[in-house]
C-alpha positions in Angstrom: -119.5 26.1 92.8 -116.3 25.8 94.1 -116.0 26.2 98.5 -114.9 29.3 99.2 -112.2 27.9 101.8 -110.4 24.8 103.4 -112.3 22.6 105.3 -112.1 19.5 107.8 -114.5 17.1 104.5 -111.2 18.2 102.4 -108.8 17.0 104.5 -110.4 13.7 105.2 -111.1 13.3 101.3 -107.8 13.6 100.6 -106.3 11.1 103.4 -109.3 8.5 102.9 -110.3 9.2 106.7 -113.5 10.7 108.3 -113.7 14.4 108.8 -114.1 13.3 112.9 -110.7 11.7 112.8 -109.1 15.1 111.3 -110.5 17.6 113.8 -109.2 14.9 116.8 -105.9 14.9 115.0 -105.7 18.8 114.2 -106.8 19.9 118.3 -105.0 16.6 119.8 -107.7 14.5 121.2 -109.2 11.2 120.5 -106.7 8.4 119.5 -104.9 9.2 116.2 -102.0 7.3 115.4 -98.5 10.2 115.4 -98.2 9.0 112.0 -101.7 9.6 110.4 -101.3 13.0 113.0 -98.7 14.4 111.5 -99.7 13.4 107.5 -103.2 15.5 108.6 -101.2 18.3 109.3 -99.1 18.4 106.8 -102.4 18.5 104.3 -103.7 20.9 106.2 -100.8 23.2 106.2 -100.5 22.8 102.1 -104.1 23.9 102.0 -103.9 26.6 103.9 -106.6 25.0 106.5 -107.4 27.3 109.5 -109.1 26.5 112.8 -112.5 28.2 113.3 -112.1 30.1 116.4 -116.1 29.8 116.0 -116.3 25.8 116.6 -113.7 25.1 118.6 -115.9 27.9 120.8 -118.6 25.0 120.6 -116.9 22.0 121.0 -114.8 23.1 124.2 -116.8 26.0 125.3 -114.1 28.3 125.2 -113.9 31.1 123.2 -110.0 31.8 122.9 -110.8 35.7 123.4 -109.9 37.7 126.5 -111.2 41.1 127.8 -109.2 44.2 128.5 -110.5 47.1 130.4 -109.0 50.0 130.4 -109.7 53.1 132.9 -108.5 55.8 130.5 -107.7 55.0 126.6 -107.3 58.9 125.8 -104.2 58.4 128.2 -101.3 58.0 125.9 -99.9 55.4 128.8 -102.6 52.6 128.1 -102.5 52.1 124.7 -99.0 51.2 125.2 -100.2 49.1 127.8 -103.0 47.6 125.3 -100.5 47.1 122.4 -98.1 45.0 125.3 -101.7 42.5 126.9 -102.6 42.6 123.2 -98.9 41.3 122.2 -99.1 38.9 124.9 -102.4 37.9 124.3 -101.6 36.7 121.1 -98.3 34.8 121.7 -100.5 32.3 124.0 -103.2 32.0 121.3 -105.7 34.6 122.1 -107.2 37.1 120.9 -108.9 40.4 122.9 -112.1 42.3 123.1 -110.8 46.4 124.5 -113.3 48.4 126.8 -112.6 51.6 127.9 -114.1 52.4 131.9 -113.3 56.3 130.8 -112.5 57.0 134.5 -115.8 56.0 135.7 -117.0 53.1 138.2 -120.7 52.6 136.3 -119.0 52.7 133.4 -116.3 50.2 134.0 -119.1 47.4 135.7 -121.1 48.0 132.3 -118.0 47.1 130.4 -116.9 43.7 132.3 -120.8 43.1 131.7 -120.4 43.2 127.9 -117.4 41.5 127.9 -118.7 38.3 129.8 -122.3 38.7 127.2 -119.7 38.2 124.4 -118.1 35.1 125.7 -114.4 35.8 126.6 -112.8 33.3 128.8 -110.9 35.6 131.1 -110.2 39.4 131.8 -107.1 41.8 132.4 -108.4 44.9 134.3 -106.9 47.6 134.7 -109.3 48.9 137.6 -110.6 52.9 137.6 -108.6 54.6 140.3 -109.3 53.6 143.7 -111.8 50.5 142.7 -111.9 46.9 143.6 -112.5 44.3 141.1 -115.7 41.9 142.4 -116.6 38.6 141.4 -117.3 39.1 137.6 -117.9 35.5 136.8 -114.6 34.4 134.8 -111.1 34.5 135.4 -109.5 38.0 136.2 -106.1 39.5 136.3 -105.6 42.8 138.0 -103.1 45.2 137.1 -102.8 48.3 139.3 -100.1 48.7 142.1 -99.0 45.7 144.5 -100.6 47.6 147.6 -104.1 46.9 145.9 -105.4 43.5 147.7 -106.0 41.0 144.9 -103.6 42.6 142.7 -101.9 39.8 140.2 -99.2 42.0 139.2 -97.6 45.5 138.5 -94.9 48.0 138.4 -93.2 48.3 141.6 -94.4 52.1 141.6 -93.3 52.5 145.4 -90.3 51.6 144.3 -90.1 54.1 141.4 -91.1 57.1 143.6 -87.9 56.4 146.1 -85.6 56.1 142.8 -86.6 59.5 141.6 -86.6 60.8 145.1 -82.8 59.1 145.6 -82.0 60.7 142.3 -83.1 64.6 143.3 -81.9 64.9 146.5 -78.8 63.1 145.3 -78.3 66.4 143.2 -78.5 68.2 146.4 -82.1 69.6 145.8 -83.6 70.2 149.3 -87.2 71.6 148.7 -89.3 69.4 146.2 -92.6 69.7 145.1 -94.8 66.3 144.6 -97.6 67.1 141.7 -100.2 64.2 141.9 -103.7 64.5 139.9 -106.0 62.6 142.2 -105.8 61.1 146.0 -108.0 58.4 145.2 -105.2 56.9 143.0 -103.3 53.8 144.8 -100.8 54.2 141.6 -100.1 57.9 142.6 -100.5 57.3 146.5 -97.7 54.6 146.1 -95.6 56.9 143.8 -95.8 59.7 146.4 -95.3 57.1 149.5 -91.7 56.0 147.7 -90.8 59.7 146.7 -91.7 60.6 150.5 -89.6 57.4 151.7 -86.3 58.7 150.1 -86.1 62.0 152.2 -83.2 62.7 153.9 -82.4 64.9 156.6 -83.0 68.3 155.7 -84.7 67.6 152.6 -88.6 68.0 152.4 -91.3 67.6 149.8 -95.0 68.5 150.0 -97.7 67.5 147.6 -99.9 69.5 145.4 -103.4 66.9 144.3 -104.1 69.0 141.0 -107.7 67.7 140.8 -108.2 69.6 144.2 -106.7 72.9 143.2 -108.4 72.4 139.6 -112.1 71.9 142.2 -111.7 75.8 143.1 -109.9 77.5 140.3 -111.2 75.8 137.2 -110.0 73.3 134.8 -106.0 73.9 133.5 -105.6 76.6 136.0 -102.1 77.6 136.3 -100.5 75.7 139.5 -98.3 78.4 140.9 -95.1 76.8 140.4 -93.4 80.1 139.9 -94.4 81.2 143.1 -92.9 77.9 144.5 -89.5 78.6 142.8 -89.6 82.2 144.8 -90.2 80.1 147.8 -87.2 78.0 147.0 -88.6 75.1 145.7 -85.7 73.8 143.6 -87.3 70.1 141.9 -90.8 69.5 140.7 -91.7 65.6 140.7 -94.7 64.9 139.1 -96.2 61.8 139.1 -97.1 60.7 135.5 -95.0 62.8 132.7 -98.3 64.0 131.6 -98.2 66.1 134.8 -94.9 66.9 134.0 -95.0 68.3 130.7 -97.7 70.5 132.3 -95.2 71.7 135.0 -92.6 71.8 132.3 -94.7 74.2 130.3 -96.0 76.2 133.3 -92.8 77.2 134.1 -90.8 77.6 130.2 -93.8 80.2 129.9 -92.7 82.2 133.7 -88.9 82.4 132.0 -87.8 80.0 134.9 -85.3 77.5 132.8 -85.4 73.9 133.2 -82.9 72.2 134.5 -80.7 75.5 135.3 -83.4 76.8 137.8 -85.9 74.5 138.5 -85.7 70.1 138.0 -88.7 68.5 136.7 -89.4 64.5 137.0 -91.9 62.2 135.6 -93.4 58.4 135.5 -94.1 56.4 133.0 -91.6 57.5 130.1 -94.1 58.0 127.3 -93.5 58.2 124.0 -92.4 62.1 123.3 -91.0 61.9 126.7 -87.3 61.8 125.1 -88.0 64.6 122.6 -89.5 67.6 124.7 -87.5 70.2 125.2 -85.6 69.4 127.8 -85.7 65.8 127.6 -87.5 64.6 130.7 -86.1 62.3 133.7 -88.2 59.7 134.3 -89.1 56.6 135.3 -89.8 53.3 132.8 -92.4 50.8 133.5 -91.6 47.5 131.8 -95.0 47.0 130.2 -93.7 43.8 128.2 -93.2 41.8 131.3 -96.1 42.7 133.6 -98.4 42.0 130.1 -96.6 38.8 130.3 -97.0 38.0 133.7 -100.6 38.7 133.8 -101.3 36.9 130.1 -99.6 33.8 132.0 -101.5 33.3 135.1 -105.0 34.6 133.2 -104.2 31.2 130.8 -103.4 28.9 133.3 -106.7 30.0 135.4 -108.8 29.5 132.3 -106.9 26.0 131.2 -107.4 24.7 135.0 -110.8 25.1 135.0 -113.6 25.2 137.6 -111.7 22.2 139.5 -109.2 23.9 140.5 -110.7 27.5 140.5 -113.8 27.2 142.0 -114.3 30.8 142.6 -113.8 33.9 140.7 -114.2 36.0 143.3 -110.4 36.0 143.8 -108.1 37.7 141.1 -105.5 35.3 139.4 -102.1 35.5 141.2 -98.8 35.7 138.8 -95.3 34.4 139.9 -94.2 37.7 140.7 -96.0 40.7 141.4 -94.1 43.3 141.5 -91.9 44.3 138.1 -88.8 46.6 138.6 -88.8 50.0 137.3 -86.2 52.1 135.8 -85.0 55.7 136.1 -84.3 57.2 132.9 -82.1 60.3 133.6 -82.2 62.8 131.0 -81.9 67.0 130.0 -84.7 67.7 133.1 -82.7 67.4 136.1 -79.3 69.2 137.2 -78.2 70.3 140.1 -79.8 73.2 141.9 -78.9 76.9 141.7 -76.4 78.2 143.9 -78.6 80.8 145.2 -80.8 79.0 146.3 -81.5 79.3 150.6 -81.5 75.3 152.4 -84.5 74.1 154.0 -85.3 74.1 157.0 -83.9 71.3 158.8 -87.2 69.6 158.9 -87.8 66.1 159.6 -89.6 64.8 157.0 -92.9 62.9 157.6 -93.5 59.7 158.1 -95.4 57.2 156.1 -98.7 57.8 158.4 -98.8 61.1 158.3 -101.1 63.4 156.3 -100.0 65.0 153.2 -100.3 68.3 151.9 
């Protein structure tokens, strides 16, 4: 019966050297002349010969395979985020094992436990709101917000809350309205910090934590926003374009227009965010880089080794750790009404101060 694939013994037979000498030749160890190197790979490439993932596991103890945790894949933002570490992944010759933490701690320690039973050689985490990653016994690279200790690398979300903020009150809206889902978020806490920053004189913004409102009035309870517009609340900056298409949808259905009456912002520019109704003002993560960036520094942890990382107690640190983000500015912001009374000439509040 004819072998049902390529191997190392056909190789060998057909260059007249031992099956040892191909497999040195083939992973670039032992000492194998460049000429007999490159006639083995040229067989092997005619043949179709492919590695076994499998024993090269064996033979260097690596497995080639990294783990991805993810706090919330019915999020339509990590996918995206999965398909970019996956991408990555693969350009430096590994493969990945997804978990999902769905938004909760037990659940996301259970997953880095399966992942390290099933061999991978390093992890990219993207941590459940508000959690720190311990010692997990392998390589780690943490991808959350650079205010997180031990963070290897992440949008500069700060950073994206001031250009929104910049780009509101640059309209001349005075009277914003912050929606954030949940406090315990250090992505949402640093969103709100940089939309906060960007308040000038006589402009003011308070925050709505949907989660909280949700605790007392029930799940997808309406969040008043027409009763904020009567107020003169003018912008509504949420802080993930999920929220946003809430707020977007809250208010369509009170007959307040969007942008003529009331501006509505988002984060993370997700995929139907450019084909609502209005298209929505945002801000873009570029998820290509910080996979990148934390693929890089995960693969040179693993390739150094316990020599040089002796512990893994510490996440892996990338080059740079904080990627740019970009405002998109589309149909969702406009200028305020003319009716509309100023604010009070309020000084806004500082970084320390509590929020609303």
């Amino acid at each position: 019966m004819a072998r049902s694939g390529p191997k190392l013994t056909r190789i060998a037979t057909a260059l007249g050297v031992s099956a040892a000498t191909v497999s040195n030749a083939l992973s670039g160890k032992g000492r194998v002349s460049a000429e007999l190197a490159e006639k083995i790979r040229s067989v092997a490439a005619e043949i179709g010969y492919v590695p076994s993932q499998a024993g090269r596991a064996l033979r260097t103890g690596k497995s080639a395979v990294i783990g991805l945790v993810l706090p919330d894949i019915s999020n339509p933002l990590f996918p995206q985020i999965a398909q970019a570490i996956e991408f990555a992944a693969s350009s430096a010759g590994y493969g990945v094992l997804i978990a999902d933490s769905r938004g909760d701690v037990a659940v996301q320690t259970r997953a880095i436990e399966r992942l390290i039973e099933r061999g991978v050689d390093g992890m990219v985490i993207v941590p459940r709101r508000g959690t720190r990653i311990a010692d997990v016994g392998c390589p780690v690279a943490v991808v959350d917000t650079p205010s997180t200790p031990g963070n290897t690398v992440a949008a500069d979300h700060w950073d994206g809350g001031r250009q929104i903020a910049e780009h509101l009150v640059g309209l001349g809206h005075r009277r914003l309205l912050i929606l954030g889902n949940n406090p315990a978020s250090n992505v949402q806490n640093d969103r709100i910090g940089g939309l906060r920053s960007a308040m000038r004189e006589g402009a003011q913004a308070e925050t709505l934590w949907i989660e909280r409102l949700e605790q007392v009035h029930g799940k997808g309870c309406s969040l008043g926003l027409a009763g904020k517009v009567a107020e003169g609340v003018t912008a509504f900056a949420a802080v993930s374009d999920l929220q946003a298409l809430r707020a977007l949808t809250e208010l369509q259905r009170a007959g307040i227009h969007v942008p003529e009456q009331a501006s509505v912002t988002g984060f993370d520019d997700l995929i139907w965010s450019p084909v609502v109704t209005p298209a929505l003002t945002t801000i873009r993560m570029d998820m290509a880089r910080i996979a990148t960036l934390a693929v890089e520094a995960l693969v040179q942890a693993i390739g150094a080794g316990e020599a040089e990382f002796p512990s893994h107690g510490t996440p892996v640190a990338a080059t740079i750790s904080k990627v740019p983000m970009q405002l998109v500015v589309r149909q969702s912001t406009a200028t305020p009404p003319s009716n509309v009374q100023p604010a009070p000439n309020v000084k806004p509040p500082s970084e320390g101060e509590p929020q609303s």
